[in-house]
C-alpha positions in Angstrom: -36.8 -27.6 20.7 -33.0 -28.5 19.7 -30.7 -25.5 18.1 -31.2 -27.4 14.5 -34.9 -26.8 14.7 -34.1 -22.7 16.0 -31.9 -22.5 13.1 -34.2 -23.9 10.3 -37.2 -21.9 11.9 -35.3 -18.9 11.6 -33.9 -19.1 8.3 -37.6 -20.3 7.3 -38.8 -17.6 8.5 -36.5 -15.0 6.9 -37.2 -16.3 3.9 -41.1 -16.1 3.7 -40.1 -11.9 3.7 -37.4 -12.2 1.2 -37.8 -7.9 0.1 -38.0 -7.0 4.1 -35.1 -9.1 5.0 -33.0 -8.0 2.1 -33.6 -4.0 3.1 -33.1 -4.7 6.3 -29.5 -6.4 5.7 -28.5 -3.8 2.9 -28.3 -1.7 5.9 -26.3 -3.6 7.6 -24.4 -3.9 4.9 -23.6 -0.1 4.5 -23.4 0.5 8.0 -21.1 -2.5 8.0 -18.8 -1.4 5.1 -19.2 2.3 6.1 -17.6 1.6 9.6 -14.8 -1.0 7.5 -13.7 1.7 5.3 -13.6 4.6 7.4 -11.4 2.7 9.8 -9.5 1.3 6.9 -8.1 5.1 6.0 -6.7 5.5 9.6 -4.6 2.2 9.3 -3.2 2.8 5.7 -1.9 6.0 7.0 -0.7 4.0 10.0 0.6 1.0 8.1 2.5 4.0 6.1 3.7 5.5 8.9 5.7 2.4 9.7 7.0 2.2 6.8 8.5 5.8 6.9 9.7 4.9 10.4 11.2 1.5 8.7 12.7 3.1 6.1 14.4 6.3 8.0 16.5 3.9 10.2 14.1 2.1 12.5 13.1 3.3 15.9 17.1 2.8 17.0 17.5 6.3 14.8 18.2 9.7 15.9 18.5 12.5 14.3 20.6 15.9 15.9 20.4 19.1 14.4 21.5 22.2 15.0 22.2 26.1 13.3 20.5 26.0 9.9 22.8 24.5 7.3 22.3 23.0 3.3 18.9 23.6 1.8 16.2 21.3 2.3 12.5 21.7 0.6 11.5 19.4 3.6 9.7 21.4 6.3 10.8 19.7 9.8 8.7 20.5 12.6 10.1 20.5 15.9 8.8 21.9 19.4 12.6 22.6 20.7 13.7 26.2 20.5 16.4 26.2 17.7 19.8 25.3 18.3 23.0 27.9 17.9 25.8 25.2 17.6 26.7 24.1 14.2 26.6 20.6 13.2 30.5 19.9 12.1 32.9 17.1 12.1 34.1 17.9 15.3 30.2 17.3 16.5 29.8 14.8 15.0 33.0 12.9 16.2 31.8 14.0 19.6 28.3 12.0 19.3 30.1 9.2 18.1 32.4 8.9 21.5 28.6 8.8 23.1 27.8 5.9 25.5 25.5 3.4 23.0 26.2 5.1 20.2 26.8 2.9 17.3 27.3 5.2 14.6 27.4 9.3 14.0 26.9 10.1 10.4 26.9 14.0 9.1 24.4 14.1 6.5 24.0 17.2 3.9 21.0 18.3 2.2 21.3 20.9 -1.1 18.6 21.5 -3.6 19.9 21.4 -7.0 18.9 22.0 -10.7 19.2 19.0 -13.3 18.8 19.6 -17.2 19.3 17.0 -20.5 18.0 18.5 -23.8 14.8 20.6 -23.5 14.0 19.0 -20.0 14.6 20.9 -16.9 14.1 19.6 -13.4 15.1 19.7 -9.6 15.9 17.7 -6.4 16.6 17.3 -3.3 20.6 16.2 -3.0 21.1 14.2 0.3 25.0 13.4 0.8 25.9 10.7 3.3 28.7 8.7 4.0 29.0 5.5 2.2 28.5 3.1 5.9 25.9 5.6 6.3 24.0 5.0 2.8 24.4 1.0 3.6 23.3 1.4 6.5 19.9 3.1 5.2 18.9 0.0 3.7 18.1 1.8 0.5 16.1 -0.5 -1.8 17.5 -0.6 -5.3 16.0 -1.1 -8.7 19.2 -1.9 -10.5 22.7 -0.7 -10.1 24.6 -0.3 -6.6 25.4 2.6 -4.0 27.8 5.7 -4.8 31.7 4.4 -4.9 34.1 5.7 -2.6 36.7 8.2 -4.1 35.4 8.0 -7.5 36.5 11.1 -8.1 33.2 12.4 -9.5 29.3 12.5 -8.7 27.4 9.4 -8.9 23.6 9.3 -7.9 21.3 7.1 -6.9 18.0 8.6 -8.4 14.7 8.3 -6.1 11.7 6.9 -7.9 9.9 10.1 -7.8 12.5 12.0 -9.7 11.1 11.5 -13.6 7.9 13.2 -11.9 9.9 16.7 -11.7 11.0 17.3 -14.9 9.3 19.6 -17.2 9.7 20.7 -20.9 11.4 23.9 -21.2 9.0 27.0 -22.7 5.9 25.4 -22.1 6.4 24.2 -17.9 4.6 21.2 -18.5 5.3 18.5 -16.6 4.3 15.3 -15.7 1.5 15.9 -13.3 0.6 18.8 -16.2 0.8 16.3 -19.0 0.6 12.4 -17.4 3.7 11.7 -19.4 7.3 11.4 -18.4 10.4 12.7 -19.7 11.9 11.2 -22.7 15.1 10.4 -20.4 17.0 7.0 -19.7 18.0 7.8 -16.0 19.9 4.8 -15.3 21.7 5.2 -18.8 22.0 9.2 -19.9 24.1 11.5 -18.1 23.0 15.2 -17.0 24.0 18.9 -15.9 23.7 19.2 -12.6 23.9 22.6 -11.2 24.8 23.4 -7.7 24.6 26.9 -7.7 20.9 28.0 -8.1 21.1 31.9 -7.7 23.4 31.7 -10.4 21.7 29.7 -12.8 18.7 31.9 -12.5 20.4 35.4 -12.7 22.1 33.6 -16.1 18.6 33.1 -17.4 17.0 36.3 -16.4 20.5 38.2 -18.0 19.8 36.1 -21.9 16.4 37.1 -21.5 16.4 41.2 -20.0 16.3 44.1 -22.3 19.8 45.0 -22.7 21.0 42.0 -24.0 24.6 41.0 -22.1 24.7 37.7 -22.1 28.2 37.6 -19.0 30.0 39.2 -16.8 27.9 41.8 -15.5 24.2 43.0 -15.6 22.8 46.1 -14.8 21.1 46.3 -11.1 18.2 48.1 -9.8 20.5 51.1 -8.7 22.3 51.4 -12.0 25.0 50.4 -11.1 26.9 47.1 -13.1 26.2 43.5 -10.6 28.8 40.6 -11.4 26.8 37.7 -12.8 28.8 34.3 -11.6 29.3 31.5 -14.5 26.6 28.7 -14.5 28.9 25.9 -14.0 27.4 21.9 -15.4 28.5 19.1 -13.7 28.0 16.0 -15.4 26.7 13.4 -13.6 24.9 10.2 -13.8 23.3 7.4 -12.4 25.0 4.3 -10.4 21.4 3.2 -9.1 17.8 3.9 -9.2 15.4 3.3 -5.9 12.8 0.4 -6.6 9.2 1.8 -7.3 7.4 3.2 -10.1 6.6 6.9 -10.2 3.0 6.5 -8.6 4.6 4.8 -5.5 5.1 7.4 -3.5 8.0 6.1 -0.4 10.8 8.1 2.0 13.1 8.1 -1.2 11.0 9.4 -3.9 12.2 13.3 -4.4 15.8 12.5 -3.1 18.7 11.7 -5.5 22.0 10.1 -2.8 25.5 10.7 -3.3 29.1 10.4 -1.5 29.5 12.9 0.9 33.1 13.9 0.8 33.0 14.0 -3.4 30.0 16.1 -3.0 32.2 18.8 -0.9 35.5 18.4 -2.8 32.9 19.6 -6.0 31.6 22.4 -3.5 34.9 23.7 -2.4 36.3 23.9 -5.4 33.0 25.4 -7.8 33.0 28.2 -4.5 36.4 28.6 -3.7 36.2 32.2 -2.5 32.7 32.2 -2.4 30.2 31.1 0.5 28.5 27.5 -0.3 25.1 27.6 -0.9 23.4 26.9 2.6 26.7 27.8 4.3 26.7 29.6 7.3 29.2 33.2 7.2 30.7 35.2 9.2 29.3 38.7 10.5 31.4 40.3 7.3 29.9 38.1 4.8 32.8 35.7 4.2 32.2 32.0 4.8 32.6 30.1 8.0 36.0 28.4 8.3 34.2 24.8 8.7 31.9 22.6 6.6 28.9 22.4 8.5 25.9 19.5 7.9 22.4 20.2 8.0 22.0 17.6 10.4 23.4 14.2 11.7 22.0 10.2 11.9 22.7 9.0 15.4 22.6 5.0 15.4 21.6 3.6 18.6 22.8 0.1 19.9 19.7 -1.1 21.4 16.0 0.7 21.5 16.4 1.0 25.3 19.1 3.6 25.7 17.4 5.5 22.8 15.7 8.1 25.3 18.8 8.3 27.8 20.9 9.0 24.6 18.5 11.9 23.1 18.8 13.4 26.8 22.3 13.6 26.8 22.2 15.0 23.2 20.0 17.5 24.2 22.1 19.0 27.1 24.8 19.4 25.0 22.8 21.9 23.2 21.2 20.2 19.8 17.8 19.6 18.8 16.8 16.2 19.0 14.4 14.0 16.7 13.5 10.2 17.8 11.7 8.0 15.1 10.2 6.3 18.7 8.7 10.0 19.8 7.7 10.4 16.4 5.7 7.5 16.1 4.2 7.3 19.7 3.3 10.8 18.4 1.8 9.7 15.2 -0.3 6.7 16.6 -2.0 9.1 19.1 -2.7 11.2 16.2 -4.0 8.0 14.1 -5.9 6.7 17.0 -7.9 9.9 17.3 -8.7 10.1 13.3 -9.8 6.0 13.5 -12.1 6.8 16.2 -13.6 10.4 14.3 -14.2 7.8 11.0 -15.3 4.8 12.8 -17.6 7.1 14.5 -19.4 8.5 11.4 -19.3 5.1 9.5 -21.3 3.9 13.0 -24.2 6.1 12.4 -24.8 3.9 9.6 -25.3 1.1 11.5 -26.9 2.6 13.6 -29.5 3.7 11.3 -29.4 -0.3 10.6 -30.3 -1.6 14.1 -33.1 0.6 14.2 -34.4 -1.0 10.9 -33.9 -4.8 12.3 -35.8 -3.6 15.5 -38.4 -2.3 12.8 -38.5 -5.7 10.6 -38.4 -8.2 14.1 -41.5 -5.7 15.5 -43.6 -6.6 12.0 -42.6 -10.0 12.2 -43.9 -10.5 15.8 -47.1 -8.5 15.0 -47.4 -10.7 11.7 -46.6 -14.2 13.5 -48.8 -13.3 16.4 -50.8 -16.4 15.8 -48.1 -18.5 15.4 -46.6 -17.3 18.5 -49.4 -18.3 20.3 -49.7 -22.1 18.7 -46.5 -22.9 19.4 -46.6 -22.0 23.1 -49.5 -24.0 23.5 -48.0 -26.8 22.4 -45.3 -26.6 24.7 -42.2 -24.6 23.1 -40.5 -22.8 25.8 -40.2 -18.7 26.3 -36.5 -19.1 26.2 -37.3 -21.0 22.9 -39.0 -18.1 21.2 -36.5 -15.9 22.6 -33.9 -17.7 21.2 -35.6 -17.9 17.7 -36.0 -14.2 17.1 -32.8 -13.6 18.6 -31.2 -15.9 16.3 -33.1 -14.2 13.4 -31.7 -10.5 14.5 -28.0 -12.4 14.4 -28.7 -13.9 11.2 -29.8 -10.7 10.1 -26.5 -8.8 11.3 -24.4 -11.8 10.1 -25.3 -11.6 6.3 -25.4 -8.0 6.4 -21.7 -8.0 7.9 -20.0 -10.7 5.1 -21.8 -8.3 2.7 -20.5 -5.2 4.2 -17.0 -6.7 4.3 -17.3 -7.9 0.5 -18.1 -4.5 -0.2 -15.3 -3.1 1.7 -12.8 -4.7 0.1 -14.2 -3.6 -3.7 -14.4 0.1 -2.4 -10.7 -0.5 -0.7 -9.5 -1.1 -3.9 -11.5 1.5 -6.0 -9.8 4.1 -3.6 -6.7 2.9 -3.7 -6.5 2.6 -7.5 -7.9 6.1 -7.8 -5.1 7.8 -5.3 -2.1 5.7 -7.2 -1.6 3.3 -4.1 -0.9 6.1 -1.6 0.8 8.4 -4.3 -1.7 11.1 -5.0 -2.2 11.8 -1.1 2.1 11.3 -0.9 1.6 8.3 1.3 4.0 5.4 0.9 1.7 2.3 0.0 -2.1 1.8 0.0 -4.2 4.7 1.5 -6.8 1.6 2.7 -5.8 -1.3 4.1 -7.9 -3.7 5.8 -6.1 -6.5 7.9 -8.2 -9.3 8.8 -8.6 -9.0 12.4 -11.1 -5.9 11.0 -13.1 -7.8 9.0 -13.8 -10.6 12.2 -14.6 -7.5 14.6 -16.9 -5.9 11.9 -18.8 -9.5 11.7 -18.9 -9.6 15.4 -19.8 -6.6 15.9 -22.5 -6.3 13.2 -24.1 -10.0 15.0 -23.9 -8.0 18.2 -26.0 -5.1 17.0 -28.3 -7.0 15.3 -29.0 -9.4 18.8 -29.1 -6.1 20.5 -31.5 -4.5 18.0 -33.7 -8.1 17.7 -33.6 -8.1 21.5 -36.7 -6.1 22.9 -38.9 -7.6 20.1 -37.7 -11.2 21.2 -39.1 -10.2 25.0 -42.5 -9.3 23.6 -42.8 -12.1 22.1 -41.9 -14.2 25.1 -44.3 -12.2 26.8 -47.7 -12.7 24.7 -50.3 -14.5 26.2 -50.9 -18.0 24.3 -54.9 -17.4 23.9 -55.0 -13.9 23.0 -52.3 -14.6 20.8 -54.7 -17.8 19.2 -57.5 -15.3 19.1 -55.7 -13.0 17.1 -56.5 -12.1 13.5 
């Protein structure tokens, strides 16, 4: 008996039990698509992951930080105690003298407050030098990066900006109401307001009960508290950062602009007066020079990345490395595929169980037949090979269905979490390449062969007569 006639017998054979063989591959096909999409959920956060990595510099980046400085609303992790020494320009002129160092960059984070009409909003304000900003590769929906001595503010707007607006009196907003602000961001200019405390105190003074609306307010002790002026700057947009507001990516809450304008603005607005994030003195007054809240250490080739964070860290700085990040990360990942693939293969195992089930009833069932075509001289490694080839068919329809299904509840999820932007991942939260879908095949074929494997001995080993006898 050739492979053509163990091919036709088998697929005869499966067909004679139509309802058994279609329960037995609808759970392959959830086992199947159950072990897909669970590891699907590790890669997208993966695949993300490389994206952040991509769009932070690449794995050549460094970042050095040191005494707290600027405001961020970005909690950084690190396992380093924290650093005393200030990040300044004379730091950051000392990185840049490094061995393989390309390029030293101060970078300053502030949180600011931006209004237009009866929409308030924040973000986070990331000032960088302008090789700095080309250097990040920023992708742009229209417009360019910040011009050099301008003179005044210009912004490039992350895509997730419109998201943090919200109408004045009521606080709704766009994850309130599903609807953005009624603002041209690439066209209308705002107020921007760099001093927060200020701002606030302003709005708590036109709403208390006394009703002073400047200079002073009364304080808890009784005594009169000097309110500062809110001071607007007006600003607006030179750029906007490709992506809708549901793609969520490593630019989404930050608005970019020219570092040295930025601290002209700031030494000026708080001449006298400690910058907001600023570090002071022990009496209160502010510290004689501008410090960052951290700097963007370019590396010349991926090699000396580690000798260079070494050297970084002696001299007394904390040390971030997108590479330790992401070896990091893919542990992580790895650990979380394995959890998921390891639930979504319960399911199949369930379904091997059923294929040993259905291949045990089709023996008992075909006893007869069994018997007739051993006595007419088929081979044991013949019938072996048949119900083997049934238990692979089995596993091989389940596994194309499991994978068809995959893909449709891929895409479900995906549309339901925005791509990645209701979880705040950067792209699709599922994502399954097609190396997956040939391993979940294989390995669905493998299980059912393993599962169709016991049966195919006992029916090598019936004896031809009793088998005849049978009834």
């Amino acid at each position: 008996m050739n492979w053509m006639d163990l091919l036709r017998m088998s697929s005869s054979n499966l067909k004679r039990r139509k309802l058994r063989t279609f329960l037995t591959v609808l759970g392959v096909l959830i086992g199947t698509a159950s072990i897909v999409v669970m590891i699907s959920l590790g890669l997208g956060m993966q695949q993300s992951l490389y994206r952040e990595v991509e769009q932070s510099g690449g794995l050549t980046t460094i970042k050095v930080t040191g005494a707290q400085a600027g405001e961020s609303m970005m909690y950084h992790s690190s396992d380093e105690e924290e650093s005393t020494k200030y990040i300044n320009d004379k730091s950051v002129a000392q990185l840049a003298d490094l061995e393989h160092v390309a390029m030293a960059s101060p970078v300053y984070e502030l949180s600011v407050i931006l209004l237009k009409g009866k929409y308030e909003g924040w973000g986070q304000l990331v000032a960088m030098t302008p090789g700095a900003l080309k250097a990040k590769n920023i992708p742009l929906a229209e417009g360019t990066l910040p011009n050099v001595n301008s003179g005044h503010l210009e912004l490039v707007y992350g895509n997730g900006i419109p998201t943090m607006f919200y109408e004045k009196g009521t606080d709704q907003g766009y994850y309130e109401t599903g609807e953005l602000p009624d603002i041209d961001f690439a066209k209308d200019s705002l107020f921007m307001i760099l001093d927060q405390d200020a701002y606030y105190n302003s709005q708590n003074n036109e709403s208390g009960s006394n009703g002073a609306t400047a200079g002073t307010v009364d304080g808890t002790d009784g005594q009169q508290v000097v309110v500062q002026s809110v001071q607007k700057h007006v600003v607006k947009a030179c750029g906007i950062v490709e992506g809708s507001p549901e793609e969520y990516n490593a630019n989404y809450y930050n608005i970019y602009c020219e570092l040295d304008t930025l601290k002209q603005i700031l030494k000026k607005e708080f001449s006298g007066r400690v910058i907001p994030g600023q570090p002071t003195t022990k009496s209160g007054k502010p510290y004689k020079d501008f410090c960052y809240s951290y700097a963007q250490i370019k590396v010349d080739d991926i090699e000396n990345v580690d000798a260079v964070a070494s050297v970084i860290r002696e001299m007394g700085y904390n040390v971030e490395t997108n590479a330790e990040y992401l070896d990091s990360m893919k542990s992580q990942f790895a650990i979380v595929q394995a959890v998921l693939g390891g639930i979504g293969a319960v399911s199949l195992l369930v379904a091997a169980i059923g294929i040993a089930n259905t291949m045990m009833m089709s023996i008992y069932e075909r006893t007869k037949e069994i018997g007739v075509i051993k006595v007419l001289g088929c081979s044991l490694k013949n019938i072996k090979q048949m119900f083997l080839l049934e238990a692979a068919f089995i596993g091989l329809i389940g596994g194309i269905a499991g994978n068809i299904l995959s893909f449709l509840m891929s895409g479900v999820i995906n549309f339901l979490t925005g791509h990645g932007a209701a979880m705040g991942i950067d792209g699709n939260i599922s994502y399954i390449p097609w190396w997956l879908v040939l391993l979940s095949m294989g390995f669905a074929m493998l299980v059912g062969v393993a599962a169709g494997y016991f049966p195919a001995l006992r029916a090598m080993n019936l004896s031809p007569l009793a088998a005849i006898r049978n009834e």
